[in-house]
C-alpha positions in Angstrom: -11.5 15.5 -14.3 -12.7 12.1 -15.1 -16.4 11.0 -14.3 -17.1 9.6 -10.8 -19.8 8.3 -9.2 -21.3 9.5 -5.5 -21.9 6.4 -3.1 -22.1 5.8 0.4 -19.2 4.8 2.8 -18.0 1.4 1.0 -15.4 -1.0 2.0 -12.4 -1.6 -0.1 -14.9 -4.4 -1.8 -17.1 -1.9 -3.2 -19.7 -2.9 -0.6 -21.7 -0.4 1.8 -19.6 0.1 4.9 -21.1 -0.8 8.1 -21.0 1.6 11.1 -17.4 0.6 13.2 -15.3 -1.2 11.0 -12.3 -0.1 9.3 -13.6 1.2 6.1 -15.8 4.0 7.2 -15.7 6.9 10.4 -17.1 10.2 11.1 -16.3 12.3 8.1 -14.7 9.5 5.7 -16.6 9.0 2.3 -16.9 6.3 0.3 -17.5 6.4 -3.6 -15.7 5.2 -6.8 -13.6 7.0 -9.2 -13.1 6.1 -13.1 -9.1 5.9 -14.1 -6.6 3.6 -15.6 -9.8 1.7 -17.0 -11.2 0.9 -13.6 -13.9 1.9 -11.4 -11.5 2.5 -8.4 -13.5 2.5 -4.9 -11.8 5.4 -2.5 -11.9 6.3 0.9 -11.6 10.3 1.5 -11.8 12.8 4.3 -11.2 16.3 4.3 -10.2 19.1 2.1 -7.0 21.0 0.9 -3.5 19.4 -1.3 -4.4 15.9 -2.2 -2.5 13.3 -0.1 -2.7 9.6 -1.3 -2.9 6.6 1.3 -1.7 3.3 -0.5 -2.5 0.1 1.6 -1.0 -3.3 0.8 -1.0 -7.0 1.4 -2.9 -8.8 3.4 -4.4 -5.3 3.6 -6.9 -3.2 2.2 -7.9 0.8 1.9 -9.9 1.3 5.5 -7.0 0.5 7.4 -6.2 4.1 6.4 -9.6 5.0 8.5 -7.3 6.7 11.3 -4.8 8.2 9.3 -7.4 9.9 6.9 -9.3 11.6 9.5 -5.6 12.9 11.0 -5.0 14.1 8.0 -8.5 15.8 7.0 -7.9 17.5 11.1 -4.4 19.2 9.5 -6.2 20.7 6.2 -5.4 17.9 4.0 -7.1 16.0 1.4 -6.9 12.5 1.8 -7.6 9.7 0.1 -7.3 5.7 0.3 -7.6 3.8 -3.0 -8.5 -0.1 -3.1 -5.3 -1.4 -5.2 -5.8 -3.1 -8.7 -7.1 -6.3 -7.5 -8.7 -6.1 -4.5 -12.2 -5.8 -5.1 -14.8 -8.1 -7.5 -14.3 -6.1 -11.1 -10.5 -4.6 -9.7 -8.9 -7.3 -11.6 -5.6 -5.4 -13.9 -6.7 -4.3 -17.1 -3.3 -5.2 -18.5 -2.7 -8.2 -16.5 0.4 -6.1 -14.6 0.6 -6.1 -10.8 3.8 -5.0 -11.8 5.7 -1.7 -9.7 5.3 0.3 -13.3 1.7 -0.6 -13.5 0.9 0.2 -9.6 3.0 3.4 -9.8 0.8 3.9 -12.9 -1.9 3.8 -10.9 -0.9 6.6 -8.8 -0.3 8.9 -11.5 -3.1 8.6 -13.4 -5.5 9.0 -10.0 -3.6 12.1 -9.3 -5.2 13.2 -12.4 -8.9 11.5 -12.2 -9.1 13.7 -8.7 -7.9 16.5 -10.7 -5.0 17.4 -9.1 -1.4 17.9 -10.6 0.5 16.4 -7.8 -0.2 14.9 -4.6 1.6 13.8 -1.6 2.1 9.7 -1.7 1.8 7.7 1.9 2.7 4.0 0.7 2.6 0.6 3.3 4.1 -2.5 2.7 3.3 -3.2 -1.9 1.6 0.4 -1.5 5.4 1.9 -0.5 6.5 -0.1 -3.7 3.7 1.7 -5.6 4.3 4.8 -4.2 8.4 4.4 -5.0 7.2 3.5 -8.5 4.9 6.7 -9.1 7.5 8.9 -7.9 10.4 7.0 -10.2 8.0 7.2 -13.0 7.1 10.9 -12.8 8.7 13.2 -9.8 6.7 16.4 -11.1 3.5 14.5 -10.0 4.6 13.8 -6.6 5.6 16.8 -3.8 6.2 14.5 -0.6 6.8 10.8 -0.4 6.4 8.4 2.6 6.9 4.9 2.3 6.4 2.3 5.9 7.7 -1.4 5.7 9.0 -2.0 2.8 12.3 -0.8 2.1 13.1 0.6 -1.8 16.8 -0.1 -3.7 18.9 -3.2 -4.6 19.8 -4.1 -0.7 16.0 -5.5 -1.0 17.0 -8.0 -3.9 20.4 -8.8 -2.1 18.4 -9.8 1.3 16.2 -12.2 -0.7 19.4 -13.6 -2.8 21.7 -13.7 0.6 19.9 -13.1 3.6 18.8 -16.2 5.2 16.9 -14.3 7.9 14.9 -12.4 5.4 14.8 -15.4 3.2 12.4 -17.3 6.5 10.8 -13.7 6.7 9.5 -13.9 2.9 8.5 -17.3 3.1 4.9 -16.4 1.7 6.6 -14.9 -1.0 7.5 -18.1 -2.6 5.3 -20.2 -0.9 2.8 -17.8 -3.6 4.3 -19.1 -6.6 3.0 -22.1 -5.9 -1.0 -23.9 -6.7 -1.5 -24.5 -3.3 -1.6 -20.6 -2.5 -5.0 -20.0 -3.2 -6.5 -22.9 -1.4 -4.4 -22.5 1.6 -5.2 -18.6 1.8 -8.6 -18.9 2.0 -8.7 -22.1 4.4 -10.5 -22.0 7.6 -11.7 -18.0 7.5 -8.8 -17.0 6.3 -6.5 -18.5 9.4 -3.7 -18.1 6.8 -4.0 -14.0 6.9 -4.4 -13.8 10.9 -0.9 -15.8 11.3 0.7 -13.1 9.2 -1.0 -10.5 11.2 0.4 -12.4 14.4 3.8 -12.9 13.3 4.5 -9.4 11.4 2.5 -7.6 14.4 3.9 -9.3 17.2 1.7 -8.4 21.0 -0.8 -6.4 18.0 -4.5 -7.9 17.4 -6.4 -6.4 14.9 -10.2 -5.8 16.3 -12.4 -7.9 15.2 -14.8 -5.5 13.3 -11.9 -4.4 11.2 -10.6 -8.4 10.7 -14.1 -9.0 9.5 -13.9 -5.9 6.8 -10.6 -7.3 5.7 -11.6 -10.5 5.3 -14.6 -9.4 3.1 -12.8 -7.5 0.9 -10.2 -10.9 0.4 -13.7 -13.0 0.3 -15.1 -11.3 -2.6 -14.9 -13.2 -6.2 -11.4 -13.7 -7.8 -9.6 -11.4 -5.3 -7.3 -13.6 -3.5 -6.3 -15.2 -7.1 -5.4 -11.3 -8.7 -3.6 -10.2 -5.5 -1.5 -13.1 -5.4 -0.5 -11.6 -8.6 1.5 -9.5 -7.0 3.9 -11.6 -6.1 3.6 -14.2 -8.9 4.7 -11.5 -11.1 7.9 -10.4 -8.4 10.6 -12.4 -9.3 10.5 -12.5 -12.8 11.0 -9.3 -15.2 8.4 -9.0 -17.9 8.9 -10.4 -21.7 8.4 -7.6 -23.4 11.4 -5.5 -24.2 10.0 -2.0 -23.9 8.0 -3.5 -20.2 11.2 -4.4 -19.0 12.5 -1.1 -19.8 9.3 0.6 -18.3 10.0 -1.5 -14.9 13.1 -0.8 -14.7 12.6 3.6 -14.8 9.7 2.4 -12.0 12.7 1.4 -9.8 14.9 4.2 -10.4 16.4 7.0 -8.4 14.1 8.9 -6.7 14.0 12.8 -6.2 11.1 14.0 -4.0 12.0 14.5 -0.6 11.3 11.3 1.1 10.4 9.9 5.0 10.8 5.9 5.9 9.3 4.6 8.8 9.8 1.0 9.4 8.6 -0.9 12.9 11.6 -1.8 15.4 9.5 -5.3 16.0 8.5 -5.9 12.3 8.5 -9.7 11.7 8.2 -9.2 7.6 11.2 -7.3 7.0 13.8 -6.5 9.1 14.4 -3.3 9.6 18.3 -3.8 8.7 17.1 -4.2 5.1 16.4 -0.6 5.2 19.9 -0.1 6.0 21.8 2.1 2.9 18.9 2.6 1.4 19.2 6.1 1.4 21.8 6.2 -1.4 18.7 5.6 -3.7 17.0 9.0 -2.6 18.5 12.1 -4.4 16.8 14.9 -2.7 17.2 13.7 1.2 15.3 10.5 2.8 15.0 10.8 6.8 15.0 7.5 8.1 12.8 6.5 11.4 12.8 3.4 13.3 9.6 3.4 15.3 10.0 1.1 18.3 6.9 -0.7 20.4 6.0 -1.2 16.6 5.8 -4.2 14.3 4.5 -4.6 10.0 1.2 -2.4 10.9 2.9 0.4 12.3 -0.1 2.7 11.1 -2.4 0.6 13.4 0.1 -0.2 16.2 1.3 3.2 17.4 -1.1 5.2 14.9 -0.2 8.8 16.9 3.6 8.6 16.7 3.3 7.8 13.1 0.9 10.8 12.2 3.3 12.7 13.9 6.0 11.8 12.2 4.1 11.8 8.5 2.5 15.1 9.6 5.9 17.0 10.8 7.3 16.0 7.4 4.7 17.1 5.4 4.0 20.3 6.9 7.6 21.3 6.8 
């Protein structure tokens, strides 16, 4: 097991947690873990086979806050990890915010908590990751649930062909460009609480937990290396053997697997999702939660525990 270090409660930033927000609740710990080169800051609760929370964008690990504690109730071990890039000395080793090099990720925590496998809970670029991980090594991973983001070529087709999804992923593109970092950070961040409004539709994210998200985005270099993500999206790497790596990170996938994507979700529509089960191997169960929008977690938080927990207690 690889060295870590004991802190306090600590946002997604690395900073101490303050009592209310997202990052921190009764009987969630904060500290930092060494793997993949990093000092990884985690969120845990709870005791028992290791499940993995993966948040994603404009997101960070203490949105997990409710679904870790759920969890820890039901006799698991949970744990929330900031993502490469989201916090001051986060930036990628490599350079890769890649699917191989987030699926990566996974794997090599899995190991740094000393576990052999773990269940994977993916939202949004953390589904992607958590698609990636299990692609990338399917003995690591027992049970895979992935919210928001659907996983196989329909995705690719949508953005090619789709001219509903194409407004959808505006940001997307609107990323590739200089005036992305300026215009994120603009104003508080007004940039981030339109996407929460428009992929959340009738959902407002309390204000504590805004203000923890916004620090974590506020914090030296993040917004630049998170961008990264999608900077890096539409264009395969130029290495031969990377290319080849990225492309077993989108392969089939064999774990049993659960999709939960929010009937009112203004990021992706939920018909994107559609056929997507032909990339699962070993079943995918498929459920549209309705009254729910991107941030299903946080919208309707005890349908989707239900949900996560009936499938991995089966």
């Amino acid at each position: 097991m690889a060295p870590e270090t004991q802190r306090p409660p600590t946002h997604p930033s690395g900073k101490d947690s303050t009592t209310g927000g997202s990052s921190a609740g009764n009987g969630i710990r904060g500290r930092t873990i060494r793997t993949g080169g990093l000092e990884v800051p985690i969120l845990e609760a709870g005791s028992g086979p290791l499940v993995l929370c993966l948040h994603g964008f404009p997101d960070h690990a203490g949105s997990w806050a409710g679904m870790l504690d759920r969890l820890a109730k039901d006799g698991y071990w949970a744990v929330a990890p900031a993502q490469r890039g989201y916090w001051p000395d986060g930036a990628a080793p490599d350079g890769s915010y890649r699917a191989s090099a987030t699926g990566q990720d996974v794997l090599d925590l899995i190991e740094a908590l000393g576990r052999d496998r773990a269940d994977l809970i993916g939202h949004d670029l953390g589904a992607r990751a958590a698609y990636a991980a299990a692609s990338l090594d399917a003995t690591r991973v027992r049970k895979l649930v992935g919210m928001a983001v659907p996983y196989g070529p329909q995705v690719r087709t949508a953005w090619l062909t789709n001219g509903d999804q194409q407004r959808r992923s505006w940001y997307m593109f609107f990323f590739q460009t200089a005036l992305a970092e300026p215009a994120v950070e603009l104003d508080d961040f007004a940039f981030i609480d339109r996407l929460w409004r428009e992929w959340s539709p009738g959902y407002e994210l309390p204000e504590t937990e805004r203000a923890a998200l916004k620090e974590t985005l506020r914090a030296p270099g993040v917004v630049t290396e998170i961008l990264g993500y999608y900077r890096q999206l539409f264009t395969p790497p130029a290495d031969e053997a990377a290319r080849a790596l990225e492309a077993r990170a989108s392969g089939a996938i064999t774990v049993p697997s659960l999709y939960l994507h929010g009937a009112d979700d203004n990021c992706f529509s939920v018909e994107v999702s559609d056929g997507m089960d032909a990339a699962f191997k070993n079943g995918l169960e498929r459920v549209v939660v309705p009254g729910a929008g991107h941030f299903l977690h946080l919208e309707q938080p005890r349908t989707v525990a239900d949900h996560v927990l009936g499938f991995l207690n089966n």
